[in-house]
C-alpha positions, 0 to 999 in steps of 0.5 A: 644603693638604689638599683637601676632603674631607681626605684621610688623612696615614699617618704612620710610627712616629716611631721604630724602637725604642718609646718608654717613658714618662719618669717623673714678665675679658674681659667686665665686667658690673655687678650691680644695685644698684636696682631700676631699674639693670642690668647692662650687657647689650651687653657680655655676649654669647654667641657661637654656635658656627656653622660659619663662613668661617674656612678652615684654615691651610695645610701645603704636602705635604713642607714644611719650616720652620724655625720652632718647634712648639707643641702643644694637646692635647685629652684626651678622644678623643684622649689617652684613649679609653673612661677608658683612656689610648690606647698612642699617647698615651703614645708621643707624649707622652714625644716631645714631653717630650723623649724623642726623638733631638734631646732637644728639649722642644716646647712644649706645653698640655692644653685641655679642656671638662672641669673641676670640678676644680682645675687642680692636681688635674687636672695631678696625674691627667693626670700619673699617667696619662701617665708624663710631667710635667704642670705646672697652668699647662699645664692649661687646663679649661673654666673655667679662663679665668673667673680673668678674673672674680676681679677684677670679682667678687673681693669680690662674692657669686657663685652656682657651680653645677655640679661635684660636691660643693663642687668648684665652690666650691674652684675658684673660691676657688682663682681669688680669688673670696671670697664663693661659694654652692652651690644646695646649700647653699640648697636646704638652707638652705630645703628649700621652695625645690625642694620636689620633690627630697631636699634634702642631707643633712649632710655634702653641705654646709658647717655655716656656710651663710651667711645668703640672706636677705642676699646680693645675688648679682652673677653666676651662673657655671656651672662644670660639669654639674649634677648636680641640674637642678631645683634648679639651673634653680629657683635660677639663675631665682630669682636672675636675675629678682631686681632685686639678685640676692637670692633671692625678691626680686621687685616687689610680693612680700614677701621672704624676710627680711620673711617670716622675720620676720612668719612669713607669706608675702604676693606681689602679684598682678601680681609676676610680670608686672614681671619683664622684665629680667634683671639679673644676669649669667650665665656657662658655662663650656662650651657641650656639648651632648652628651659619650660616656661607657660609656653606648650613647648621648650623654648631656646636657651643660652645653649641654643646662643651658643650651638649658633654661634658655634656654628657661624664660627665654623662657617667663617673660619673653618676652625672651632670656637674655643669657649668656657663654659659655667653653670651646671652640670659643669665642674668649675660651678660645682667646685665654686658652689662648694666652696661656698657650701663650706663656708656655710657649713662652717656657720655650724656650732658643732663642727670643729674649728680645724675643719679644711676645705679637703676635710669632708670627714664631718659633712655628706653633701646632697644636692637635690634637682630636676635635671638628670643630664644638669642636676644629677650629673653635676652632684655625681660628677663632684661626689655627692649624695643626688636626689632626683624630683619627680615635680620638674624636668622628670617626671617618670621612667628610667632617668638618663643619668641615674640619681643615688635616689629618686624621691617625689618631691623636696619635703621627701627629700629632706625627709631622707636626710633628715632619717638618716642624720637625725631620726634615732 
């Protein structure tokens, strides 16, 4: 094991000649059907992401095994740099798709915070990118792990917020949700319900805007950034402290259907003080606060989205927000992303067939980032080989969260493993 603070791994070119690129629910949650039933909140926890005890793995300097390597790899800040793809990405890439002197295929995901996409666009884009084949079911985004909920929530209405456009709303169906809604779609359905922005205009959402007035919300999952606060944080509240999830639904105030048809507007003076329970289940799908773009400084993330509403909560009702949150380094997306990688890994020809889910006798999993308190933390929580990248996030110094190894880039990395798998 390297000491810490790590010192730097300086890797050769992993080959004389340069390489050309190859052508081309983990946590059920019941909605409230009553007033007086909620959700099973012991049962839907967020995690904090703290830097913990959970030490890297160890690589003896010059070991060698004769296990076989997988690969995770983060994109951003490590595959690409600035929107552009990084030369030594390319070089690494083609070596573990098998453009190598062995001819040897590693097996290998993409695990990234980012999404609002579906995982066939997002292979398709990383593929014209990187000159190499990328396959849906290698792309794990920051939602991706929500799959699990199609079941519990398969026939339920469920509230995506986040994504752009309807992107959220492909996502899901694409998971098997059924019956999804925008904060869009109701803030034009009922413009009064943010009256401080525009409300979208026709084109931005669907013609058939379901009926509000009728749908009981069972979840709220939050996909991707959001692209209007307001109306987002308005509505997610709205929903929240509504007994069934229906919006405007709250004791002692008239709701939005009886108001539609008295044509009045009638609220009890004590509705709000009622509310102290939160009764429908919330879920993000990553919890960054801050992420780079061309801008000098970081801008807000969906951690940002959720550190606001968390604290709107708290005002309104003097209680916590009770949440589940995905993405990295959180434990549900390192163990969905795993499975995955499993499945992967069993592509390989020289693996056994009674290989197990439990089995890791044959296989030594490394995930490289950027990311100390993401990336680094995530693969040492679950057991991983961590290599850190000096070509995003970090840069330089002690890392918060120390890495079994830190290399320059991803071609060193793919070095390292390579070395210590197949160099004799």
């Amino acid at each position: 094991m390297l000491s810490t603070p790590p010192t730097t791994m300086t890797c050769r070119t992993l080959f004389a000649r340069p390489l050309a690129p190859r052508p081309t629910a983990p946590f059920p949650a019941t909605r409230c059907a009553i007033a007086t039933t909620s959700f099973n909140r012991s049962r839907l926890l967020h995690t904090t992401t703290l830097v913990d005890a959970h030490a890297p793995t160890q690589i003896p300097p010059g070991s060698r095994t004769s296990k076989l390597p997988a690969l995770v790899f983060d994109i951003d800040g490590v595959l690409i740099q600035g929107g552009k793809v990084l030369p030594e990405a390319r070089r690494a890439l083609a070596v573990v798709n098998g453009d190598n002197p062995r001819n040897q295929y590693i097996p290998h995901l993409y695990l990234t915070n980012g999404g609002g996409v579906t995982e066939e666009a997002k292979a398709a884009e990383l593929a014209a990118k990187f000159g190499v084949p990328v396959r849906a079911d290698q792309t794990v985004l920051s939602h991706t792990p929500m799959q699990d909920l199609a079941m519990q929530f398969r026939d339920k209405w469920v509230l995506a917020v986040g994504a752009e456009g309807m992107n959220g709303k492909r996502v899901l169906e694409r998971y098997g949700f059924t019956k999804i809604v925008t904060p869009a779609e109701i803030h034009a359905w009922n413009p009064t319900i943010y009256p401080f922005g525009p409300t979208p205009q026709a084109g931005m959402v669907p013609t058939d805007i379901p009926d509000v007035t009728n749908i009981d919300f069972a979840a709220i999952l939050v996909l991707h950034d959001s692209r209007d606060w307001g109306t987002d944080l308005q509505i997610m509240v709205d929903v929240l402290r509504s007994p069934r999830g229906c919006l405007g639904d709250v004791p002692g105030a008239q709701s939005f259907a009886e108001q539609a048809k008295h044509g009045r507007r009638v609220m009890g003076p004590d509705a709000l003080d009622q509310i102290k329970t939160q009764h429908v289940p919330i879920y993000f799908s990553n919890p960054d606060f801050l992420w780079a773009n061309a801008f000098p400084m970081p801008r807000f993330g969906q951690g940002a989205l959720r550190t606001s509403l968390k604290a709107i909560w708290k005002e309104l009702v003097s209680q916590d927000l009770v949440y589940q949150s995905y993405g990295k380094p959180e434990y549900l997306t390192y163990a969905y992303a795993f499975r995955r990688l499993h499945k992967e890994i069993l592509r390989h020809p020289e693996l056994p067939a009674s290989l197990t889910n439990n089995d890791n006798e044959y296989f030594e999993v490394y995930a490289v980032g950027d990311n100390p308190h993401a990336d680094i933390l995530g693969a040492n929580r679950h057991g991983w080989h961590s290599l850190l990248v000096r070509t995003g996030v970090y840069q330089a110094g002690t890392p918060a969260v120390t890495p079994t190894a830190v290399v320059d880039h991803v071609e060193s990395a793919v070095q390292l493993v390579w070395d210590r798998h197949f160099r004799s």
